[in-house]
Structure formats: C-alpha cells, structure tokens
NUROKE-521198 format. One record per residue: residue in three letters; x, y, z of N, C-alpha, C, O, CB in turn. Coordinates in steps of 0.1 Angstrom, whole numbers, plus 5000, padded with zeros to 4 digits. Atoms other than C-alpha are relative to their C-alpha. Glycine has a CB too. Example, Ala and Ser with C-alpha at 12.3 -4.5 7.8 and 13.67 -1.06 7.14 Angstrom:
<'Ala' <5009 4988 5000> <5123 4955 5078> <5009 5012 5000> <5019 5012 5007> <4990 5000 5012>>;
<'Ser' <4991 4989 5000> <5137 4989 5071> <4992 5011 5008> <4997 5022 5009> <5004 5005 4986>>;
% end
This chain:
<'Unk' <4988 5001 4994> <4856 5166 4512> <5012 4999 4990> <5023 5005 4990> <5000 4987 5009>>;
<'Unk' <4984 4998 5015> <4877 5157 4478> <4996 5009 4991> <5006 5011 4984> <5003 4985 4987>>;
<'Unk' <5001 4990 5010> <4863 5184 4455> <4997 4986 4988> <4992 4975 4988> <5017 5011 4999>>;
<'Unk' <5002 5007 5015> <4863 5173 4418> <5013 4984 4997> <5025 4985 4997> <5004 5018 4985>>;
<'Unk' <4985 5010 4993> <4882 5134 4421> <4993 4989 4989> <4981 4988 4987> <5002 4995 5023>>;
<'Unk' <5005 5013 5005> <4881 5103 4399> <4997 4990 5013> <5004 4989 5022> <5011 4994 4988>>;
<'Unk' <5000 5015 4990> <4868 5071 4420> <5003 4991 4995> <4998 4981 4998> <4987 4995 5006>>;
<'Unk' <4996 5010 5003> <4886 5051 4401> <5011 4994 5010> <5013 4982 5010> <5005 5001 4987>>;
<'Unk' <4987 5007 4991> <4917 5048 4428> <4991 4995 5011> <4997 4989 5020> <5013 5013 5006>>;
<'Unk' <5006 5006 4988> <4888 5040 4451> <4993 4985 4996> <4991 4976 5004> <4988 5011 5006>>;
<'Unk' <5004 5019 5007> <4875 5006 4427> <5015 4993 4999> <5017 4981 4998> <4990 5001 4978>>;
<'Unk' <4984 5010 4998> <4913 4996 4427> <5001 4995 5013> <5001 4983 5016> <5015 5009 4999>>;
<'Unk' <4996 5012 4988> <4921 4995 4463> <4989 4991 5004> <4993 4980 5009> <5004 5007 5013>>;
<'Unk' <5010 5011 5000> <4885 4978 4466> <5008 4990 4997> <5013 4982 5005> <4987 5001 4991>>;
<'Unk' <4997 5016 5003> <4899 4951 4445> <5011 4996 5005> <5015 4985 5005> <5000 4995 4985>>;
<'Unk' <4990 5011 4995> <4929 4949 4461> <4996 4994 5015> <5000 4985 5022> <5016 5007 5001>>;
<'Unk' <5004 5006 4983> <4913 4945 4495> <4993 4983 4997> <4995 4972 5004> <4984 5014 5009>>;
<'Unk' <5000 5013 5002> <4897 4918 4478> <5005 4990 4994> <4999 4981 4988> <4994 4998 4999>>;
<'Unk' <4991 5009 5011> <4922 4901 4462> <5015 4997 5014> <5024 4990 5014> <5007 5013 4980>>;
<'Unk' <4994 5001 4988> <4940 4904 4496> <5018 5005 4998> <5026 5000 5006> <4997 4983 5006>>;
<'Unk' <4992 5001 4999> <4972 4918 4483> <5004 5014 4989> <4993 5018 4984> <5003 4987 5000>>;
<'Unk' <5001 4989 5012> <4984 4948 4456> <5004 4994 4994> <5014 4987 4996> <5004 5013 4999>>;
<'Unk' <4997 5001 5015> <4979 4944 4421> <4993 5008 4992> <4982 5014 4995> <4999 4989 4995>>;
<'Unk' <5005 4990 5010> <4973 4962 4390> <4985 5002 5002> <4979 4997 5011> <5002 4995 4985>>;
<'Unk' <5014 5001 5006> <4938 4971 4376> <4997 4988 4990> <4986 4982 4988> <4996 5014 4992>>;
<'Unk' <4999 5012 5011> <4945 4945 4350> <4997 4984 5012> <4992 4973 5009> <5021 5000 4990>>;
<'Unk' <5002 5015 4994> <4945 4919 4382> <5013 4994 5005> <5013 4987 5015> <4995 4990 4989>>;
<'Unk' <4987 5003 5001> <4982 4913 4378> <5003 4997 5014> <4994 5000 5022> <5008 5011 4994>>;
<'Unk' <4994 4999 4992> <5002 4907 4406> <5015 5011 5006> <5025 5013 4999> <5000 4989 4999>>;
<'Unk' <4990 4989 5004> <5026 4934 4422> <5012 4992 5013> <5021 4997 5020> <4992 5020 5003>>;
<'Unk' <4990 5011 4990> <5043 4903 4441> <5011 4992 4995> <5019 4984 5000> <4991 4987 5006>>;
<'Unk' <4984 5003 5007> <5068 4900 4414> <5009 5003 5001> <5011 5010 5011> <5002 5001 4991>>;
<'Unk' <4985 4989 5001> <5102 4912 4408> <4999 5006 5013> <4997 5019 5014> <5002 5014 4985>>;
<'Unk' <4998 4993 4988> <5104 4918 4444> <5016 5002 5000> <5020 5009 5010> <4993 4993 5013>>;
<'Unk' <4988 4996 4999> <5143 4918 4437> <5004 5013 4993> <5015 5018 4991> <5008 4990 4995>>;
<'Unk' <4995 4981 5010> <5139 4955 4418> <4999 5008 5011> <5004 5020 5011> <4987 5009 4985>>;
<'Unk' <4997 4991 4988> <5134 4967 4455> <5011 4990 5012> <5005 4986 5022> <4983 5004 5007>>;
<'Unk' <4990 5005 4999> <5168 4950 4466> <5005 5015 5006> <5016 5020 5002> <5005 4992 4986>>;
<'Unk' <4991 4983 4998> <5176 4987 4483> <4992 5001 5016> <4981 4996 5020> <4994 5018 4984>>;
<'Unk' <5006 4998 4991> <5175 5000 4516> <4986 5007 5001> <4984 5018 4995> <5007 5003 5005>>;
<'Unk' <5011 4993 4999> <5139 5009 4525> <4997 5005 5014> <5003 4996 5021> <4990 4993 4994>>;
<'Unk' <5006 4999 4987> <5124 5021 4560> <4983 5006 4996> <4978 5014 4988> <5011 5012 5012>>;
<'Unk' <5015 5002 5003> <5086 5016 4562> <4993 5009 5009> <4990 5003 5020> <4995 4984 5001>>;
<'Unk' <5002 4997 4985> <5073 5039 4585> <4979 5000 4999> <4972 5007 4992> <5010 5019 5004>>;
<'Unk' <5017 4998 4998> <5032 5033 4597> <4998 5006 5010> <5005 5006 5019> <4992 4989 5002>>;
<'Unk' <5012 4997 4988> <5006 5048 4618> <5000 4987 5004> <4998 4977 4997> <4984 5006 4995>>;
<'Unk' <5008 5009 4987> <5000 5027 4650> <4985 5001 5000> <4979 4991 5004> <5004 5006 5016>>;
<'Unk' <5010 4999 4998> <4968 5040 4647> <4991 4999 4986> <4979 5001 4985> <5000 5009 5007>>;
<'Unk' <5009 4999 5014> <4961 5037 4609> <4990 4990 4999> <4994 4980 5005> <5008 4998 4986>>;
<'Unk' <5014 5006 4998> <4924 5021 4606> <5001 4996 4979> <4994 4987 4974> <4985 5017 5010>>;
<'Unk' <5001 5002 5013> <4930 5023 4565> <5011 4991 4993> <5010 4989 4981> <4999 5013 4993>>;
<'Unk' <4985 5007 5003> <4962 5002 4560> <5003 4994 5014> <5012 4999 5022> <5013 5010 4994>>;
<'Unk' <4992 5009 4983> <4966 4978 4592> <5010 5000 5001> <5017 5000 4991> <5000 4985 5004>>;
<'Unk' <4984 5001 5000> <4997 4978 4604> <5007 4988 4999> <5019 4986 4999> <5004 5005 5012>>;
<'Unk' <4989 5013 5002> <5006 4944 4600> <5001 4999 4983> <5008 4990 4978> <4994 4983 5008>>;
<'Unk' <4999 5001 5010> <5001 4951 4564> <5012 5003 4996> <5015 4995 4987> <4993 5004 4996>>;
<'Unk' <4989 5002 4998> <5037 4963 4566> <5012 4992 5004> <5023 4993 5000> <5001 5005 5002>>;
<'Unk' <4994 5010 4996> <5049 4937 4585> <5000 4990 4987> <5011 4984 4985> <4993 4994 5014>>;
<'Unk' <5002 5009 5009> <5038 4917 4557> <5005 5002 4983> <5005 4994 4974> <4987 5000 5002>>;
<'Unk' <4992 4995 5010> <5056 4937 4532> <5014 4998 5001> <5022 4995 4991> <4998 5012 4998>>;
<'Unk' <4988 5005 4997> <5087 4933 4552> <5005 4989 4998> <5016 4987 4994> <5001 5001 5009>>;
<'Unk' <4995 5018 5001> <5086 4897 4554> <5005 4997 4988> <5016 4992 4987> <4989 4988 5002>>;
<'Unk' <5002 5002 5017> <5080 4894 4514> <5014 5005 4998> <5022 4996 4997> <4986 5011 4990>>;
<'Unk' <4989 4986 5003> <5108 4921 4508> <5013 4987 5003> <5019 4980 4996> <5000 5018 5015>>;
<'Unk' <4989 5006 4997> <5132 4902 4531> <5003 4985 5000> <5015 4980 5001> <5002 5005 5010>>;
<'Unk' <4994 5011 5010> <5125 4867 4518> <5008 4998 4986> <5012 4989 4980> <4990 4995 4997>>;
<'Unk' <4999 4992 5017> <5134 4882 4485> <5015 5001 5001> <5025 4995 4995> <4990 5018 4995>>;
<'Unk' <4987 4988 4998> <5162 4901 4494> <5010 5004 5015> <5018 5013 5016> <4992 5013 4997>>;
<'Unk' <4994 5002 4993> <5174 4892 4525> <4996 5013 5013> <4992 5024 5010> <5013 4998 4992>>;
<'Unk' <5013 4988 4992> <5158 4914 4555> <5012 5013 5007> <5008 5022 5014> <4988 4989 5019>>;
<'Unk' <4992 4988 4995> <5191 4937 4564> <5001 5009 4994> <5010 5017 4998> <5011 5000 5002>>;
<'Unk' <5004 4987 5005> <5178 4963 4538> <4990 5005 5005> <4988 5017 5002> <4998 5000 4987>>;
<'Unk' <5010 4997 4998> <5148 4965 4556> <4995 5004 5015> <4998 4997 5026> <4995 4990 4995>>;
<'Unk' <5001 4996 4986> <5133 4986 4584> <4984 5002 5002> <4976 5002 4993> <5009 5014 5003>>;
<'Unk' <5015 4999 4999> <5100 4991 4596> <4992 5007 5014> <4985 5000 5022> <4996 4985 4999>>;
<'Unk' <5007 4989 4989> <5086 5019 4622> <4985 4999 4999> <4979 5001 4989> <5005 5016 4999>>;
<'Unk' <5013 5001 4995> <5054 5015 4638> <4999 5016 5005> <5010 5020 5008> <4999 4987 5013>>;
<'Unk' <4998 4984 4993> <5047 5055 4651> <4989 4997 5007> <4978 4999 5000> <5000 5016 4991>>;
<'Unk' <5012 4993 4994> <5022 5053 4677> <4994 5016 4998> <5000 5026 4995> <5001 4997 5015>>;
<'Unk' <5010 4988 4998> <4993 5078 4681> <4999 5005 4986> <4994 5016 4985> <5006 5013 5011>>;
<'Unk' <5003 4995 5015> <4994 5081 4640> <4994 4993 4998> <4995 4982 5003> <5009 5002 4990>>;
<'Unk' <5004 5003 5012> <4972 5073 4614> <5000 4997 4990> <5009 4989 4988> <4997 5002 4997>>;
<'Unk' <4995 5003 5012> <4970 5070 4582> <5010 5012 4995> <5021 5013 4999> <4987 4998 4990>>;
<'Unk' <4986 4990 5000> <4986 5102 4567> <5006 5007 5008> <5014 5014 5002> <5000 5009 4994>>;
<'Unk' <4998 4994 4987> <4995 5118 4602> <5012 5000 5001> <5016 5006 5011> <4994 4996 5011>>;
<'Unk' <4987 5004 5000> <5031 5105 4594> <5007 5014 4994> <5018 5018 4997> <5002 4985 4991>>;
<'Unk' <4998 4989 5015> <5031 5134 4565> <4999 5016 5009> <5007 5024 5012> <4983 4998 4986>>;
<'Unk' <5004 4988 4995> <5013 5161 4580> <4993 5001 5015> <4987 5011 5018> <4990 5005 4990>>;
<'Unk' <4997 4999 4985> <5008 5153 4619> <5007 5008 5003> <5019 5008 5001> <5003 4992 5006>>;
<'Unk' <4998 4994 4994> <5004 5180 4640> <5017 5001 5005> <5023 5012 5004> <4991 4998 5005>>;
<'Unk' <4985 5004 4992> <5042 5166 4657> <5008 4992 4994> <5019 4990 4998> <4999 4993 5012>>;
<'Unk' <4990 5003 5012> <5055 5149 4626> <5015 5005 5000> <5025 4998 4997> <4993 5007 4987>>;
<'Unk' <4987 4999 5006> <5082 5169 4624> <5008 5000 5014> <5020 5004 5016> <5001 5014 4990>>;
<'Unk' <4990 5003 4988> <5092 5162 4658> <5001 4984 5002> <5012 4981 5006> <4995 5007 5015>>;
<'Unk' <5001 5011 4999> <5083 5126 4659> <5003 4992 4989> <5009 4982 4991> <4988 4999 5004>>;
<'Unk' <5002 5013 5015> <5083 5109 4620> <5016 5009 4994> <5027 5005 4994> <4978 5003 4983>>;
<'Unk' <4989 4989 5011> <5106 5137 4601> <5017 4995 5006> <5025 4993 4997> <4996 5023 5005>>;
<'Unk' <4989 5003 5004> <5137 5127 4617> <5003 4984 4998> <5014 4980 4992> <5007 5005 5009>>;
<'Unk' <4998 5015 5007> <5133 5089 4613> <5002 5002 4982> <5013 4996 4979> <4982 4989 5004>>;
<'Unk' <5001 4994 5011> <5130 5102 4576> <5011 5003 4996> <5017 4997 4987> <4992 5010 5000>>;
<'Unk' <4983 4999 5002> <5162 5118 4578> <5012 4989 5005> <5023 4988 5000> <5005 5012 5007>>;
<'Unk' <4991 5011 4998> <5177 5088 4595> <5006 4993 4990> <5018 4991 4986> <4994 4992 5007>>;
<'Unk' <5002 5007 5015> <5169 5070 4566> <5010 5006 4990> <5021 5001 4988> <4985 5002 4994>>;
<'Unk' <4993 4991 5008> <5183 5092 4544> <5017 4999 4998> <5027 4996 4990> <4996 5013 5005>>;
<'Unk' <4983 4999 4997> <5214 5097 4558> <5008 4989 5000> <5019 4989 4995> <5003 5005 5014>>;
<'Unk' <4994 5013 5001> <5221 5062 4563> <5006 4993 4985> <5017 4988 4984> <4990 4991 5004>>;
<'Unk' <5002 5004 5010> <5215 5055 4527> <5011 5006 4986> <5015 5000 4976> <4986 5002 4999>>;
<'Unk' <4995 4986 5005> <5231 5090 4513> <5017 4988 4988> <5026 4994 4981> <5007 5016 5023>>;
% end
C-alpha cells in the first residue's frame, strides 16, 4: 500500500499515542512555546477520522486558547470525513475547500 517507506514516522506517533500527547523522538514536549502559534488558525477534522479522534482537536484548541486567548482559534468538525478525506474527498472541494478559503481570506 506505501511502496518503499521508512516506519520510523510510524514508531513516533506510537510513542506519542503513548505518551498521550505530541512530542519529539527525543521525548521532548511539543506543549511548549504555545505563544509562537499566537496567529489565526482554523483546525479543520474528519467527523469520521478513526486515526486522530476528533476531540484531539478540541484539545488543541483549548491548549492554544489558554495560551493565547481562544479568538484566534477555529475549529471545524466536517462530518462524513476521515482522516485525509478533508484533502482529497471525493466532495472536498465542495464541502472542506471553501472553509479553506474562508480562512484565508479572513487572515489575507
């Protein structure tokens, strides 16, 4: 299914799954300097992603907007998506793509 692929990005997110949060390979934490993302962001998930829960964004949000105050911060749920289905779903570009440019434009 991947062709020729290192599995090293697959022993990372292991450890972050068990480490319950992202950080380096070193272990580090990537729950620092959350004021260097002090900028608008919009988060957009699969409703249906099975590889990244969706409250795992909720949970980025919160972090974010303890940090930084939560009116930089947006966060779209897309039912009937997945994991990448946001990207390249069939209806992406009728459904995700202009949230995408919303964003954008807002920010511009």
């Amino acid at each position: 299914m991947f062709g020729v692929a290192s599995l090293t990005a697959f022993a990372h997110l292991a450890q972050m799954v068990r480490t319950g949060h992202a950080v380096r390979t070193s272990g580090e934490t990537h729950l620092r300097n959350l004021d260097r993302l002090a900028m608008p962001i919009t988060f957009l998930h699969g409703g249906d992603n099975r590889c990244f829960l969706p409250d795992s964004t909720a949970a980025t949000v919160a972090a974010l907007a303890a940090a930084n105050g939560a009116d930089r911060y947006r966060r779209v749920v897309i039912p009937g998506y997945g994991d990448i289905d946001p990207i390249i779903g069939k209806n992406a570009v009728r459904d995700v793509y202009p949230l995408i440019l919303e964003h954008l434009e807002a920010v511009r």
